[in-house]
Backbone as JSON Lines, residues from 0, in Angstrom:
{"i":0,"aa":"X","n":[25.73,-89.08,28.05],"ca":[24.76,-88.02,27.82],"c":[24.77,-87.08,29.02]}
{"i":1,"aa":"X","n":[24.55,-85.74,28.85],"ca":[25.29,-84.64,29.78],"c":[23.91,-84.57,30.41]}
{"i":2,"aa":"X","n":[23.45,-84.07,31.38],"ca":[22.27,-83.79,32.03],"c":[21.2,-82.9,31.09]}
{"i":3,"aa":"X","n":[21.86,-81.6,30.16],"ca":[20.99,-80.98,29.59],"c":[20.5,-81.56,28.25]}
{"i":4,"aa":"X","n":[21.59,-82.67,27.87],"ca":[20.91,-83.19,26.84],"c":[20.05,-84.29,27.44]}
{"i":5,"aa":"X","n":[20.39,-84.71,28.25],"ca":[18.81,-85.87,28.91],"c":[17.74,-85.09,28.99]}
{"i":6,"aa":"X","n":[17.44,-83.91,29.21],"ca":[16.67,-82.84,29.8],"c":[15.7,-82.57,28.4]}
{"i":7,"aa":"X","n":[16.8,-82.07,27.54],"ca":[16.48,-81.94,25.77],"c":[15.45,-83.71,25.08]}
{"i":8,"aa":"X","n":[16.09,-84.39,25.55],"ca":[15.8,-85.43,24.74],"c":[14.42,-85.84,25.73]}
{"i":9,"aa":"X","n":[14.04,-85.47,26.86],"ca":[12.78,-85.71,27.71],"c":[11.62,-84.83,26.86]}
{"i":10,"aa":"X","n":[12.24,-83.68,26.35],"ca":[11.13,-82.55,26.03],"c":[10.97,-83.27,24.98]}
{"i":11,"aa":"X","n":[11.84,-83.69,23.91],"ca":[11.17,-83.98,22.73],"c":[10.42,-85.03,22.88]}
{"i":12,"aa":"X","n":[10.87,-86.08,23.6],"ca":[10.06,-87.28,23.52],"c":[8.3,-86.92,24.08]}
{"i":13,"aa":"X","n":[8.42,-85.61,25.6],"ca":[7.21,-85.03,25.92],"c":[6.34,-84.51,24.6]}
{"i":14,"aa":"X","n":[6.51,-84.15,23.89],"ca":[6.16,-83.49,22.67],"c":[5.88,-84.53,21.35]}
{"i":15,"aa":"X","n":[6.73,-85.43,21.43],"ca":[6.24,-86.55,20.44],"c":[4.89,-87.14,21.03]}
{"i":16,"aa":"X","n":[5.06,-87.32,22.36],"ca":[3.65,-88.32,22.66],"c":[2.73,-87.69,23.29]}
{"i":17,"aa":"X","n":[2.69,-85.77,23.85],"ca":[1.36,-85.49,23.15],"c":[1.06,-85.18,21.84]}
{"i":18,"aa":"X","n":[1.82,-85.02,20.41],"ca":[1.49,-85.41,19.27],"c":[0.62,-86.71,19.26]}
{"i":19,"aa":"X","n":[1.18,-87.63,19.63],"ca":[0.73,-88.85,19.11],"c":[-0.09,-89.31,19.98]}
{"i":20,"aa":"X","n":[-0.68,-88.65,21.05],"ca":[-1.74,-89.03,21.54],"c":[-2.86,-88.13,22.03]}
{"i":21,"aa":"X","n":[-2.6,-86.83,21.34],"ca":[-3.64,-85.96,20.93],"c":[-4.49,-86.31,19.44]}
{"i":22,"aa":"X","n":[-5.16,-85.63,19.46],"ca":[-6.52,-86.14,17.7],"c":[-6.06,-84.83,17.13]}
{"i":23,"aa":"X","n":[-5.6,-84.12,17.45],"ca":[-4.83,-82.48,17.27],"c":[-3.52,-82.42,16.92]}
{"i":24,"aa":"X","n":[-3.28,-81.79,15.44],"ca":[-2.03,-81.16,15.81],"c":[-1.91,-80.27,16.41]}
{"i":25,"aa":"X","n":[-0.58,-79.55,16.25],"ca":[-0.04,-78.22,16.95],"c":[-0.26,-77.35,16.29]}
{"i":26,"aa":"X","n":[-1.19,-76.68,17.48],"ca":[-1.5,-75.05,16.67],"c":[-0.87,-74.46,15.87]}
{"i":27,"aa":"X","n":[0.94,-74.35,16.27],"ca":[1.96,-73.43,15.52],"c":[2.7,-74.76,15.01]}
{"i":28,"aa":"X","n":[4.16,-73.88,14.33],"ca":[5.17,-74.79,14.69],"c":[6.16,-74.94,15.44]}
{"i":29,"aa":"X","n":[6.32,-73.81,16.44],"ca":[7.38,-74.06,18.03],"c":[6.48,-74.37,19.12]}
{"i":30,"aa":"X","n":[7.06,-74.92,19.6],"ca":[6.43,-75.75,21.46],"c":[7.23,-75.03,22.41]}
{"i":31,"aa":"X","n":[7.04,-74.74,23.16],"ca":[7.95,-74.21,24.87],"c":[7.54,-75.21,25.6]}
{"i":32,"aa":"X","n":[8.73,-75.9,25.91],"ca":[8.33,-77.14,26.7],"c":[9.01,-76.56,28.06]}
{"i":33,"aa":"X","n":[8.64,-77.44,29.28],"ca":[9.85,-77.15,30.4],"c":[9.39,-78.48,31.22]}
{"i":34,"aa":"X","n":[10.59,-79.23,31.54],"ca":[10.46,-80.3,32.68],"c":[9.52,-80.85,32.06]}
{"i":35,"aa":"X","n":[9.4,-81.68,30.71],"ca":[8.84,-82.78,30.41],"c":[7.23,-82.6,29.96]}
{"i":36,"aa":"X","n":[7.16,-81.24,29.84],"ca":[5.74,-80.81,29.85],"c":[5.47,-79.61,28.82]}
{"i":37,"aa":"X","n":[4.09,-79.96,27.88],"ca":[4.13,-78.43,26.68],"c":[3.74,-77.36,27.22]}
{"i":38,"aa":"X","n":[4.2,-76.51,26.95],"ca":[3.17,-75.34,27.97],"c":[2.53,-74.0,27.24]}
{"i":39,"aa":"X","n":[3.08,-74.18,25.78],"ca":[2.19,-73.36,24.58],"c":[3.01,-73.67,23.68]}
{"i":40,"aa":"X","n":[2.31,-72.92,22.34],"ca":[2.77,-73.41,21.18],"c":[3.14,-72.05,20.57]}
{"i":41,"aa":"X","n":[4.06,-71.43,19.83],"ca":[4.03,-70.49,19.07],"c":[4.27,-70.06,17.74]}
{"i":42,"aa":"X","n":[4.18,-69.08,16.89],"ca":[4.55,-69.2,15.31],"c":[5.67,-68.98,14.99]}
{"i":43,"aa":"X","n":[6.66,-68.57,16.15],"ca":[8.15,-68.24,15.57],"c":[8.86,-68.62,17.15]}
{"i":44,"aa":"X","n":[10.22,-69.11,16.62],"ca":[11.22,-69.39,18.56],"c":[11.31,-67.92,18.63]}
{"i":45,"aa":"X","n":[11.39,-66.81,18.41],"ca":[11.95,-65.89,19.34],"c":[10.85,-65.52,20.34]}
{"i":46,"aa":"X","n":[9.51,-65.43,19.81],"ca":[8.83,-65.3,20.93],"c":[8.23,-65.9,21.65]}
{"i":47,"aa":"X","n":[8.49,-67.76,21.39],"ca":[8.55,-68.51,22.05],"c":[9.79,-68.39,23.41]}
{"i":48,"aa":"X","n":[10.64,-68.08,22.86],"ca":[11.93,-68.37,23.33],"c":[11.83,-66.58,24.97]}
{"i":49,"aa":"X","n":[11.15,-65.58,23.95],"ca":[11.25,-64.3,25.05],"c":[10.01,-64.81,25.8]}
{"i":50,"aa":"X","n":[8.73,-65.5,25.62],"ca":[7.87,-65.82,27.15],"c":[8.47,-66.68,27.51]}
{"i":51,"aa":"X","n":[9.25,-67.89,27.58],"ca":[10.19,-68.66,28.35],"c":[10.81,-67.86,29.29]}
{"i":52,"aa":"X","n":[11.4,-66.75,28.61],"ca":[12.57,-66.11,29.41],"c":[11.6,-65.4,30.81]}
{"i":53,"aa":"X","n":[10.44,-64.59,30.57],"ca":[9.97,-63.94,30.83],"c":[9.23,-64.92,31.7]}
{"i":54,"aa":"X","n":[8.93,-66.25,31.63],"ca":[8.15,-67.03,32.94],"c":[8.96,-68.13,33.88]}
{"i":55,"aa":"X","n":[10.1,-68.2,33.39],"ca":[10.92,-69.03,33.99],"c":[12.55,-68.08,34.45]}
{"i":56,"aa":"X","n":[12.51,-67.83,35.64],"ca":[13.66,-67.27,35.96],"c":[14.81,-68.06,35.84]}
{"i":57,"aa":"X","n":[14.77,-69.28,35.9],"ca":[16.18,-70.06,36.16],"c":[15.9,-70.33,34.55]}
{"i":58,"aa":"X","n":[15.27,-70.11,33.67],"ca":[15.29,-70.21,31.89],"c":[15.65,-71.82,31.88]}
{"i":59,"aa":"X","n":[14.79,-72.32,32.6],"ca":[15.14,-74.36,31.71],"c":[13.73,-74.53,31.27]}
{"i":60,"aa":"X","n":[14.08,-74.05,30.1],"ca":[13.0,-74.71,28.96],"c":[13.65,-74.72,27.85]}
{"i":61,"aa":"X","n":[12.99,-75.41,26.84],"ca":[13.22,-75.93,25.39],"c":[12.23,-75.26,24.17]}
{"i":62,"aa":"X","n":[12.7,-74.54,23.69],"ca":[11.85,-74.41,22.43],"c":[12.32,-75.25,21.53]}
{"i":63,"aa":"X","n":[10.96,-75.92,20.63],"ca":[11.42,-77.41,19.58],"c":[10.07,-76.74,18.36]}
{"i":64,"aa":"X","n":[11.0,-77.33,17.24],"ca":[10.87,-77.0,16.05],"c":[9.77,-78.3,16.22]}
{"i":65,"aa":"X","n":[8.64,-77.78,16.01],"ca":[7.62,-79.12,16.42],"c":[6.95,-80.39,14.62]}
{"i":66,"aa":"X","n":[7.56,-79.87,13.56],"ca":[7.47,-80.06,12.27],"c":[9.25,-81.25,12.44]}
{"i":67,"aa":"X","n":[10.13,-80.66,12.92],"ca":[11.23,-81.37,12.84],"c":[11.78,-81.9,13.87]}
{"i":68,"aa":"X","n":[10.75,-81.41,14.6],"ca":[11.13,-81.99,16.24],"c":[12.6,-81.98,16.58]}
{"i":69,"aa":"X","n":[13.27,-80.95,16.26],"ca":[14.68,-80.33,16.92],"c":[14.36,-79.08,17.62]}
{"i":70,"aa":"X","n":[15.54,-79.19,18.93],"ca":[15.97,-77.94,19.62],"c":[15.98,-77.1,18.76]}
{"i":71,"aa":"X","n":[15.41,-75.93,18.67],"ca":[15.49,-74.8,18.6],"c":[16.14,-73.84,19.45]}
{"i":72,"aa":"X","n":[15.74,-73.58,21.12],"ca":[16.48,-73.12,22.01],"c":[16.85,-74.05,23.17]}
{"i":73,"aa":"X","n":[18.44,-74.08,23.49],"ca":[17.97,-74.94,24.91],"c":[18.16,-73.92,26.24]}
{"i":74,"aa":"X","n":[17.91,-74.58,27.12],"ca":[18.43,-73.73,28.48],"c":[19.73,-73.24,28.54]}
C-alpha cells in the first residue's frame, strides 16, 4: 500500500467512525477530510474539492462520497 493510499484509507475509516459514533448523519453527501479528520461536509465534490484547494496549500485532503464512502478526490 503506497503512502497516499494509507492516507485515503485513514480518511475513510476517519469518516466511518464519526458516522458511527455521532447520533447524526451527514449534513450533505461529500466530506473534506484532511489528516484523519472531517472538516465540513458539502452537497457536491467540486466545491468540496475548490475549498480544499483554497485552504490547504500543499492540497492533502480527500473528498469521500460519504453515502458510498469512496474517494471522490484524492490529493
Amino acid at each position: 500500500m503506497t503512502a497516499s493510499e494509507h492516507a485515503d484509507s485513514a480518511d475513510i475509516e476517519a469518516l466511518a467512525k464519526f458516522l458511527s459514533e455521532s447520533d447524526a448523519t451527514a449534513v450533505a453527501p461529500y466530506a473534506l477530510v484532511r489528516r484523519g479528520r472531517i472538516k465540513c461536509f458539502f452537497d457536491n465534490p467540486t466545491t468540496a474539492t475548490e475549498s480544499g484547494i483554497q485552504a490547504y496549500a500543499d492540497r492533502a485532503f480527500t473528498v469521500i462520497d460519504v453515502r458510498a464512502q469512496r474517494i471522490v478526490r484524492r490529493r
